[in-house]
C-alpha positions in Angstrom: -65.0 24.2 10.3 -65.0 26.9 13.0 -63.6 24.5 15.0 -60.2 24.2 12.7 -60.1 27.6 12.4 -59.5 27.5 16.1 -57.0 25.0 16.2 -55.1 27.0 13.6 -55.3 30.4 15.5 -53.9 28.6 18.8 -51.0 26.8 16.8 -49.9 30.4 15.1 -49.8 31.6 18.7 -48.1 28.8 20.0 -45.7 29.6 18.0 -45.7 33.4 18.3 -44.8 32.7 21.6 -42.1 30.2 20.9 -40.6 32.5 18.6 -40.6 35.4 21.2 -39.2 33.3 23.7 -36.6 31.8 21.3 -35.5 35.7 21.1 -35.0 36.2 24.8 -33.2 33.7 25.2 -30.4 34.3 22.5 -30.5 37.2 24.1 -29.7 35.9 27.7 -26.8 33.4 26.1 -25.5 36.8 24.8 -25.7 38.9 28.1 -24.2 35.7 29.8 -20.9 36.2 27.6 -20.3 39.5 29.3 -20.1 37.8 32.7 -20.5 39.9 36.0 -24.2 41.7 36.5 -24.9 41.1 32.7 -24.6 37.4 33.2 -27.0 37.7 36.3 -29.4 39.1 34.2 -29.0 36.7 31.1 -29.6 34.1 34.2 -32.9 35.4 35.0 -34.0 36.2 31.6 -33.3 32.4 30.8 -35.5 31.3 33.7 -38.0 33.6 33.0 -38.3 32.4 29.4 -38.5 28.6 31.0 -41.2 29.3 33.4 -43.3 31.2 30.7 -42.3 30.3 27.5 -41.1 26.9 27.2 -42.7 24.7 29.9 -46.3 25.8 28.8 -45.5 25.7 25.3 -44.6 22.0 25.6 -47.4 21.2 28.3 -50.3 22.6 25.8 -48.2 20.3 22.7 -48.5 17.3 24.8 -52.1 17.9 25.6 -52.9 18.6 21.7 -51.0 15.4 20.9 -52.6 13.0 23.8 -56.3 14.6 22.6 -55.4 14.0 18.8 -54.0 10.0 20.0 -57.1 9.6 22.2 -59.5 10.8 19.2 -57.7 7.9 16.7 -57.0 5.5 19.0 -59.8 3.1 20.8 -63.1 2.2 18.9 -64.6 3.0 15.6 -68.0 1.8 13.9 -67.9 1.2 10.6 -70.9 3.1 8.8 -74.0 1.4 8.3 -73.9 0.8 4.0 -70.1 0.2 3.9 -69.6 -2.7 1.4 -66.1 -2.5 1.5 -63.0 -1.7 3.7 -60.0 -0.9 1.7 -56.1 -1.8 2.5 -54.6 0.2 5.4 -58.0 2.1 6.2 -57.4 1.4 10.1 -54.3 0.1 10.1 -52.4 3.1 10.4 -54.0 4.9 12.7 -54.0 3.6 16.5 -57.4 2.0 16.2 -57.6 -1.2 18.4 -61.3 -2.4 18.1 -64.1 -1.9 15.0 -67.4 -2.6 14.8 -68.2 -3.7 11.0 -72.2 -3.7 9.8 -73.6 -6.8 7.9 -73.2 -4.8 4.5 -70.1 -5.0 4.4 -68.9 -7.4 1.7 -65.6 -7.3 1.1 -62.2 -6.4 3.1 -59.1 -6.1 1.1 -55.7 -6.7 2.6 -54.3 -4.9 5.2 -57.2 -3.4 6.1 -57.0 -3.4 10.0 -53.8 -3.5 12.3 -53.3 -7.7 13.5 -54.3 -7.0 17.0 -57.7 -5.3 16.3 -60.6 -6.6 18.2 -63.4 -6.9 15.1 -67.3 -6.8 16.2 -69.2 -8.2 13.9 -72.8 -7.7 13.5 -74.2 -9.9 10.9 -75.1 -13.3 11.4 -72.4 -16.3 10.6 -73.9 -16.8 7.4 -72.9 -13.5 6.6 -69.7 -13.2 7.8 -68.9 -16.7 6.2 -70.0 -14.6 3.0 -67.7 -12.2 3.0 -64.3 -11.8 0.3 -61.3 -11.3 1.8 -62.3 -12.8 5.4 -58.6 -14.0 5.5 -58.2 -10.6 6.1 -59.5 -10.0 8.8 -57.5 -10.1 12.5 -59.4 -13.2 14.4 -57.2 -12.0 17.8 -60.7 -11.2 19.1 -63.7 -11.4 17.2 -67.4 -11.6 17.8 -70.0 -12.2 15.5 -73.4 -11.1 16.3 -72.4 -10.1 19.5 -71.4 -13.2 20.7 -67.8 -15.0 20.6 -66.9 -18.1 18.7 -66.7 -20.4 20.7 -69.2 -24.2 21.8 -71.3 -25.7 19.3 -70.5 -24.2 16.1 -73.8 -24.7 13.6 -73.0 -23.6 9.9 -76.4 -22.2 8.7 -78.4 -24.0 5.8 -77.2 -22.3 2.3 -73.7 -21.8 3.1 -72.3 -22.9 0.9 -68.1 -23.0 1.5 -65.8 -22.4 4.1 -63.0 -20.0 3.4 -59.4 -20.8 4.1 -58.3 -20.7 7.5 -61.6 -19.0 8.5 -61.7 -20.9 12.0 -58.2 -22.0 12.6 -56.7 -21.6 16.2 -60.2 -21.3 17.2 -59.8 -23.3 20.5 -62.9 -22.2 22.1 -65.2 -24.4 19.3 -66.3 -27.8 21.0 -68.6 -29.2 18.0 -68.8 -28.1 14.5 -72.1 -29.2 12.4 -72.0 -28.6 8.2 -75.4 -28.3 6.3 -76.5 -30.3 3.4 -75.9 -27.9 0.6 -72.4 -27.0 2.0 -69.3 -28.7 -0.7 -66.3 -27.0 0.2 -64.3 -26.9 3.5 -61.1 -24.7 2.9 -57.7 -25.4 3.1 -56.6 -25.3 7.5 -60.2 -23.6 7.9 -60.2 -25.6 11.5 -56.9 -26.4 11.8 -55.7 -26.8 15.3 -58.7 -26.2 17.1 -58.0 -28.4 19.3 -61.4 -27.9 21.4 -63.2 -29.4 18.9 -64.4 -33.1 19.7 -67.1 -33.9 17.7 -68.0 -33.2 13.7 -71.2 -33.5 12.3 -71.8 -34.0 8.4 -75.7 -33.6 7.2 -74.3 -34.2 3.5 -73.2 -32.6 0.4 -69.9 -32.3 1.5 -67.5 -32.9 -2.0 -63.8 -31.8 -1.0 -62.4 -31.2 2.4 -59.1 -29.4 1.7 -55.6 -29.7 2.5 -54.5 -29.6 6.6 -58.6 -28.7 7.3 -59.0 -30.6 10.4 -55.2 -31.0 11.1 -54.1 -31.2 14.7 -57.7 -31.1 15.8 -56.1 -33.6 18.5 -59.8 -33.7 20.6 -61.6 -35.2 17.7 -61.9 -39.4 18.5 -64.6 -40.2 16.1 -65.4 -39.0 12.6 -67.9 -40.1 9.9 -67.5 -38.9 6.4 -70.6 -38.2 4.0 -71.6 -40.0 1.2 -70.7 -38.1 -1.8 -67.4 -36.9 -0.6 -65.1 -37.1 -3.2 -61.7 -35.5 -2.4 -59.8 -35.7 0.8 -57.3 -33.5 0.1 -53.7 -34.1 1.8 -53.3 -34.1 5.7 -56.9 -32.9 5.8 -56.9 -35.0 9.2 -53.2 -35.0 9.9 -51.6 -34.8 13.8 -55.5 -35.6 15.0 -53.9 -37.8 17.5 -56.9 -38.6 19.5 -58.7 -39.8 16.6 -59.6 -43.0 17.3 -62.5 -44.3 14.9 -63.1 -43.4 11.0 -66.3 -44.4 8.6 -66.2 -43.4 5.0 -69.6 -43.3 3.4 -68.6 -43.3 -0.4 -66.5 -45.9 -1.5 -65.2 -44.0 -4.4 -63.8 -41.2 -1.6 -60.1 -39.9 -2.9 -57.7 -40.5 0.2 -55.3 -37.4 -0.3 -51.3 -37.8 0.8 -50.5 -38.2 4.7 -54.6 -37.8 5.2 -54.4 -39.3 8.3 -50.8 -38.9 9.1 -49.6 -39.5 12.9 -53.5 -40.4 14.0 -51.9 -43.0 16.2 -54.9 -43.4 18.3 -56.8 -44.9 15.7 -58.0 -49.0 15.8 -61.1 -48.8 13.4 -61.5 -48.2 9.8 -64.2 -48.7 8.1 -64.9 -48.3 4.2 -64.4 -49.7 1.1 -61.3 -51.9 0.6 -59.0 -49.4 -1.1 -60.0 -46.6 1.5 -59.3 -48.8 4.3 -56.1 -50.2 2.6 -54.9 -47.0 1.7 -55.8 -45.4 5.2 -54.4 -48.2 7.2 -50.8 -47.8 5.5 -50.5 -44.1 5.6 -51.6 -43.3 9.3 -48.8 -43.6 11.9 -50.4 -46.5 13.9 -47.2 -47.6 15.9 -48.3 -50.8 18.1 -52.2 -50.0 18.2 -54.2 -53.1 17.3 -56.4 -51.9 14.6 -59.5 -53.3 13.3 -60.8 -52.8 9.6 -64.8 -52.5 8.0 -64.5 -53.5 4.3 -68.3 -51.9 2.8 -67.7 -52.0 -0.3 -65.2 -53.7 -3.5 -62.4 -51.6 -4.6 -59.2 -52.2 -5.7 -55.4 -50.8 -4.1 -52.1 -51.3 -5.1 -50.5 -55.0 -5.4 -47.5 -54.2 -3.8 -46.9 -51.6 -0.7 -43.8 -49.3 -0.3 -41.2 -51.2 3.1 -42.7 -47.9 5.2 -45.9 -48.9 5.5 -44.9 -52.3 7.2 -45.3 -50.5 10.6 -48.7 -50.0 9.7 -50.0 -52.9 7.8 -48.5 -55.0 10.8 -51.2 -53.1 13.0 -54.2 -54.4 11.2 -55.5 -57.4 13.7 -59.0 -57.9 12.4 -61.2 -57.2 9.0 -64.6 -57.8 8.7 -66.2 -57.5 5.3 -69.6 -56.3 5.3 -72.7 -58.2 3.6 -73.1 -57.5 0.0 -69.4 -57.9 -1.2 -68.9 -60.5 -3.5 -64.9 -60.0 -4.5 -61.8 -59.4 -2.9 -59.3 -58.0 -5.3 -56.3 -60.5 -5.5 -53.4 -59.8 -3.0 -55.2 -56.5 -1.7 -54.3 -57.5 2.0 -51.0 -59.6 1.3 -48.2 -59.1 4.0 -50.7 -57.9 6.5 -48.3 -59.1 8.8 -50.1 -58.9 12.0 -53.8 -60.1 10.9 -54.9 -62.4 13.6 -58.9 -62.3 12.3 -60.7 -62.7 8.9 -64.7 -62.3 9.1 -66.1 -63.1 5.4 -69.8 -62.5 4.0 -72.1 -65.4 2.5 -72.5 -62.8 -0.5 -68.5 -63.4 -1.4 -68.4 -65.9 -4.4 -64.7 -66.9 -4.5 -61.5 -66.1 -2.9 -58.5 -66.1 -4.9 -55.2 -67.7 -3.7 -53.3 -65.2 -3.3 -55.8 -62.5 -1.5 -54.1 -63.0 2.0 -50.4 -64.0 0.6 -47.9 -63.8 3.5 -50.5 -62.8 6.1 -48.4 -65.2 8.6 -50.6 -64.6 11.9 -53.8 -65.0 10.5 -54.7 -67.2 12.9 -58.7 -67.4 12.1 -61.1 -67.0 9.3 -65.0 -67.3 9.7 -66.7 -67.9 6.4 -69.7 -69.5 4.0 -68.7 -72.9 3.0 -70.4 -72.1 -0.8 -67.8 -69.3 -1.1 -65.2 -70.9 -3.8 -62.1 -71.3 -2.1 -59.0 -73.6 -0.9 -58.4 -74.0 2.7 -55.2 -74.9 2.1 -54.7 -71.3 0.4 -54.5 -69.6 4.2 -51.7 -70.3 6.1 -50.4 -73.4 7.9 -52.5 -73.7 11.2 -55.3 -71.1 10.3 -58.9 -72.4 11.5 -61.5 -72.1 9.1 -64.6 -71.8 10.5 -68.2 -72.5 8.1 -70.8 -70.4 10.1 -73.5 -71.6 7.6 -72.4 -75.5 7.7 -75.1 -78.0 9.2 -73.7 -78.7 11.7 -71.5 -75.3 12.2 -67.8 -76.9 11.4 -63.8 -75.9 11.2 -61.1 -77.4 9.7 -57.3 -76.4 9.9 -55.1 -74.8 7.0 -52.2 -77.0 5.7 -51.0 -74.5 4.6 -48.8 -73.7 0.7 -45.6 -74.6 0.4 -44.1 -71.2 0.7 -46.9 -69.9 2.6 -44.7 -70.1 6.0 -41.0 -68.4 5.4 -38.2 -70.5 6.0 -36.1 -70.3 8.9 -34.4 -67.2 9.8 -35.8 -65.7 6.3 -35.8 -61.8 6.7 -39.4 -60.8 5.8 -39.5 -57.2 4.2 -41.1 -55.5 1.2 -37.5 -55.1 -0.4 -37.0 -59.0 0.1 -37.5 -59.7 -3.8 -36.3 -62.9 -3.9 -39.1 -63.9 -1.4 -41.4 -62.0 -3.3 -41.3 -63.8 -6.3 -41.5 -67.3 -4.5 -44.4 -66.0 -2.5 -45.8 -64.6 -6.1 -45.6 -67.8 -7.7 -43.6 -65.4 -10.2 -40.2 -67.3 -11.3 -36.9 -65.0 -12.6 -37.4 -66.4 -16.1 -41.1 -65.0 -16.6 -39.3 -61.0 -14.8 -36.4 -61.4 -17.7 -39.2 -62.7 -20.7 -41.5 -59.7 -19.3 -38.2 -57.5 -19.1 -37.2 -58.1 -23.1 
């Protein structure tokens, strides 16, 4: 208090002074009109008011103003007990770093100009606790006085990941989720491009739009069982993904999921998962290889886009245990070389590989039901389980080879139909 009273005495004198100078000046602009010795004099009084009045006025402003910058400017802690830090409470003033206590619990927008360097002290559980930690400026931030950056370890009872929590953090090389945790947010590791390895203990359910997107470091990622949503382009632009396992079959493959992951040559999961996966990432010319782990069922017919991709698909192995293939799931895999079959499956239907026209080979249980001549013209048959082991060569159907010169696209419907065993009069009947 005495302190202000101070500061208000030197300001009124400050400005006594200003105001007395002020006066001898007008006065010296006044003498100056006269010309001859009376100008001399309104000369000199001018100076003299410059050299005593002015410059020191303005020196001791500017020393008051840099010692009122300097006393808002730099670092502030946060008091110990502060739950909250409202909108614009150090975003005004020049403050540039802040050290915030693990009580606080909430930071509303606004709160902090975008450049501020935050300290946190609390652990990561606690900071991954807080509302409103989209808020907070993540230009430099430390929590428990250490940066983000290496193996990042979410703590056991965590139990979500805000949105865009750790995005553009390029420092993390390894994230590792609890069991317990369900909810990664929407970009919450989007392009941290450090990141090459991600580690699920379980309990994962949804893993949000663009989450992992352009996390181009990542090459192989293994989904938990129980996962239920991927949520669209949640692994987008991961370029150097190379490998993906799903551990639930019933796993919801959101739009573009796995968009431009060009790298990528091995899918495993069940067959819709891998059917759906295989069509919608941008696999160019990469040979890809696909896991089938478990029945499912994807659409009959694919959109003429996804021909890029479904011609990319060399080999699929289904995995012991399956004991159907849903009719024309992998038709018009146009670039399937290899087809490794369990003893478990009980019948293949005739049109489950329809127009796969490289398929080439196609290892299998002799007591699955089946007709060779259903596979392509030339495609080897192998009987792993035959006494003695034995192969016999595809004749082939009819239309199971296109004619000369026959342009082979989605959009061909004519060709469709044939290779459908679907005639026009059954489309009009079905139409009226």
């Amino acid at each position: 208090m005495a302190k202000k009273n101070v500061d208000k005495k030197q300001k009124k004198l400050m400005y006594g002074v200003l105001g007395a100078g002020l006066s001898f000046l007008l006065c010296a602009i006044v003498l100056g009109i006269f010309g001859g010795v009376f100008q001399v004099l309104g000369f000199l009084i001018a100076a003299i008011c410059c050299l005593v009045v002015f410059i020191p006025c303005f020196v001791y402003y500017m020393m008051k103003s840099g010692a009122s910058s300097s006393k808002e400017s730099g670092s502030v802690i946060v008091p110990n007990g502060t739950t909250v830090i409202a909108t614009d409470q150090y975003r005004k003033r020049k403050i540039y770093e802040v050290t915030i206590p693990a009580t606080v619990k909430k930071i509303e927008p606004n709160a902090f100009r975008d450049e501020c360097k935050i300290n946190y002290l609390g652990n990561i559980g606690e900071y991954l606790a807080i509302d409103g930690l989209d808020n907070l400026p993540k230009n430099e931030l430390t929590v428990g006085g250490k940066p983000i950056a290496g193996d990042l370890v979410i703590p056991a009872g965590v139990k979500s990941i805000p949105d865009e929590t750790f995005m553009d953090f390029i420092d993390i090389t390894s994230v590792t989720f609890p069991k317990g945790l369900t909810r990664i947010g929407a970009r919450a590791f989007c392009r941290c491009d450090g990141i090459t390895k991600v580690t699920f203990e379980g309990g994962v359910e949804v893993i949000e739009e663009e989450a992992f997107s352009f996390c181009s470091a990542i090459t192989t990622l293994a989904l938990p069982v129980g996962l239920k949503t991927l949520e669209r382009a949640a692994f987008s632009f991961c370029s150097g993904l190379e490998s993906v396992t799903f551990g639930d079959p019933q796993t919801a493959i959101g739009e573009d999921a796995f968009d431009r992951c060009s790298a990528l040559t091995s899918i495993t999961g069940s067959a819709r998962i891998a059917a759906e996966v295989s069509a919608q990432a941008d696999l160019g010319e990469a040979e890809v290889d696909l896991t089938i782990t478990a029945e499912g069922v994807a659409e009959d017919t694919l959109p003429d886009e996804d021909m890029v991709a479904i011609s990319s698909v060399k080999k699929i192995t289904f995995a012991d245990g399956i004991t159907e293939i849903e009719p024309r799931m992998f038709s018009f895999y146009l670039g399937l070389h290899t087809v490794i079959l369990p003893a478990s499956l009980k019948k293949i239907e005739p049109e489950t590989f329809t127009a796969c026209y490289s398929l080439a080979k196609v290892s299998m249980s002799e007591k699955t039901e089946h007709d060779p001549n259903d596979f392509p013209a030339g495609c080897e048959i192998e009987y792993y389980d035959a006494v003695p082991p034995r192969t016999v060569k595809s004749e082939g159907r009819p239309l199971a080879t296109p004619a000369a010169g026959a342009e082979i696209t989605i959009g061909n419907d004519d060709l469709l139909k044939d290779l459908l065993n679907t005639s026009e009069d059954d489309t009009s009947d079905s139409n009226n």
